[in-house]
C-alpha positions as CSV (number, residue, x, y, z in Angstrom):
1,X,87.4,112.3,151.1
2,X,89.8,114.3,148.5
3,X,90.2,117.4,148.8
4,X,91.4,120.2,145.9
5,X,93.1,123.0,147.5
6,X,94.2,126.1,145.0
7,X,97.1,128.9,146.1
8,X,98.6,131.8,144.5
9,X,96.6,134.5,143.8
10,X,96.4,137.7,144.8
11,X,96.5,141.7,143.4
12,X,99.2,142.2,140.7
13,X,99.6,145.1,138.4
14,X,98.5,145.1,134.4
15,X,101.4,142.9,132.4
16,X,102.8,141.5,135.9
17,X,102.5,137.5,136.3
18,X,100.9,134.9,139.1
19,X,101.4,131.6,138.8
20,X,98.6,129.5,140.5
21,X,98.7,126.2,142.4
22,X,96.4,123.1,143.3
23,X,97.1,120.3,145.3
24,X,95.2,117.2,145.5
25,X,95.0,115.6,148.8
26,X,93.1,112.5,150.0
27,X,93.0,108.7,149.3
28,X,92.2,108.2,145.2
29,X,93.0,105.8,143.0
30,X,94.1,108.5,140.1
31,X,93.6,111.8,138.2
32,X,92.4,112.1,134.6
33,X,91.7,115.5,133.4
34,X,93.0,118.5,135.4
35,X,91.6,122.3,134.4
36,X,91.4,125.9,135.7
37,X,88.0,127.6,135.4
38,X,87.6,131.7,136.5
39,X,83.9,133.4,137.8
40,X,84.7,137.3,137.4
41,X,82.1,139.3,139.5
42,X,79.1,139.5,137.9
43,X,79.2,137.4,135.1
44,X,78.8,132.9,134.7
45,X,82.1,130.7,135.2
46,X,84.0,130.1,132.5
47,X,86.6,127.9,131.2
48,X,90.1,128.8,131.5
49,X,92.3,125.8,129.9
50,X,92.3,122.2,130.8
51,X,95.0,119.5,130.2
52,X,94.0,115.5,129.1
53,X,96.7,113.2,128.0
54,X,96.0,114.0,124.3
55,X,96.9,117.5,125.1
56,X,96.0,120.9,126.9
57,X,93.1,123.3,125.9
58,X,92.9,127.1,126.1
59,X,90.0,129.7,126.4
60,X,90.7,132.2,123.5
61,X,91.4,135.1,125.4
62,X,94.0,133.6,127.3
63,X,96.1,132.0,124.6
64,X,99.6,133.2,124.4
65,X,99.2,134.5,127.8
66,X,98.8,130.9,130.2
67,X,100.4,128.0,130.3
68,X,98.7,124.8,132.4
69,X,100.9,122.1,133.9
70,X,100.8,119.0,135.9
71,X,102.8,117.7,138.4
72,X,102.1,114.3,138.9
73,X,104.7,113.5,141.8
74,X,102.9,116.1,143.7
75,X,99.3,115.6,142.4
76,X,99.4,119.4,141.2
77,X,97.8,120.9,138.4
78,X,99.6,124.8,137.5
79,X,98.4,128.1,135.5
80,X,100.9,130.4,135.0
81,X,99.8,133.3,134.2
82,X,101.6,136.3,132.2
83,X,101.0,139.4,130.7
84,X,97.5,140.1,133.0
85,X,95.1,142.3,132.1
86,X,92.0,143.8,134.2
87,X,89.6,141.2,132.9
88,X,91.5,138.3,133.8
89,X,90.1,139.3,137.8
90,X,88.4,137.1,139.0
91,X,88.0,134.0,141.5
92,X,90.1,131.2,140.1
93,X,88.9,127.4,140.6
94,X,90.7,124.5,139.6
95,X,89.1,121.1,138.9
96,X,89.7,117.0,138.7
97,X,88.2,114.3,137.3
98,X,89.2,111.7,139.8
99,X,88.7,108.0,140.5
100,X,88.1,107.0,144.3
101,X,86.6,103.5,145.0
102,X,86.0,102.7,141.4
103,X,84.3,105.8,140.6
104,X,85.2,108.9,138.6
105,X,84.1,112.1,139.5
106,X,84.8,116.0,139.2
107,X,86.1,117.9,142.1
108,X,86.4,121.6,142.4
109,X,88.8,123.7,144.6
110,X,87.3,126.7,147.0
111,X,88.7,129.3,144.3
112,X,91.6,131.8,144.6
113,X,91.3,135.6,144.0
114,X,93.3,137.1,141.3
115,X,93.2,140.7,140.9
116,X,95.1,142.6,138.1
117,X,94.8,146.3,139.2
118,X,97.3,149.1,139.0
């Protein structure tokens, strides 16, 4: 089976940077669409930014602020992150649509903490 696994986060100060990872792992057949959602505590998942071949996407209030990447000799997807802010905390997922066995389906990662805190 594949297997998403995310790295990076952690507690940074307000303005500092984290730049998150997200490995793919397993037997596939290939990756589409790569994408970071965030779940802050207390409130519904929400999208984050995504990137497709015709482009990448970006939550408003993140704009200016993240960039997403892929990596496709490593089967990564990235977020840097700069200029963090209190309410970017939160638990960090990134997700796949992948094709194994002639099937395409989303995977999601176990999430990675990010806390902006002085």
């Amino acid at each position: 089976q594949v297997h998403l696994a995310e790295s990076g986060g952690g507690l940074v100060q307000p303005g500092g940077s984290l730049k998150l990872s997200c490995q793919l792992t397993g037997k596939f057949i290939s990756v589409n669409a790569m994408g970071w959602y965030r779940q802050a505590p207390g409130k519904q998942r929400e999208f984050v930014a995504n990137i497709i071949s015709g482009g990448t996407n970006y939550q408003n209030s993140v704009k200016g602020r993240f960039t997403i990447s892929r990596d496709n000799a490593r089967n990564s997807v990235y977020l840097q992150m700069n200029s963090l802010k209190p309410e970017d905390t939160a638990v960090y997922y990134c997700n796949m649509d992948i094709t194994t066995d002639a099937l395409t389906l989303t995977y999601w990662g176990q999430g990675t903490q990010v806390t902006v805190s002085s």
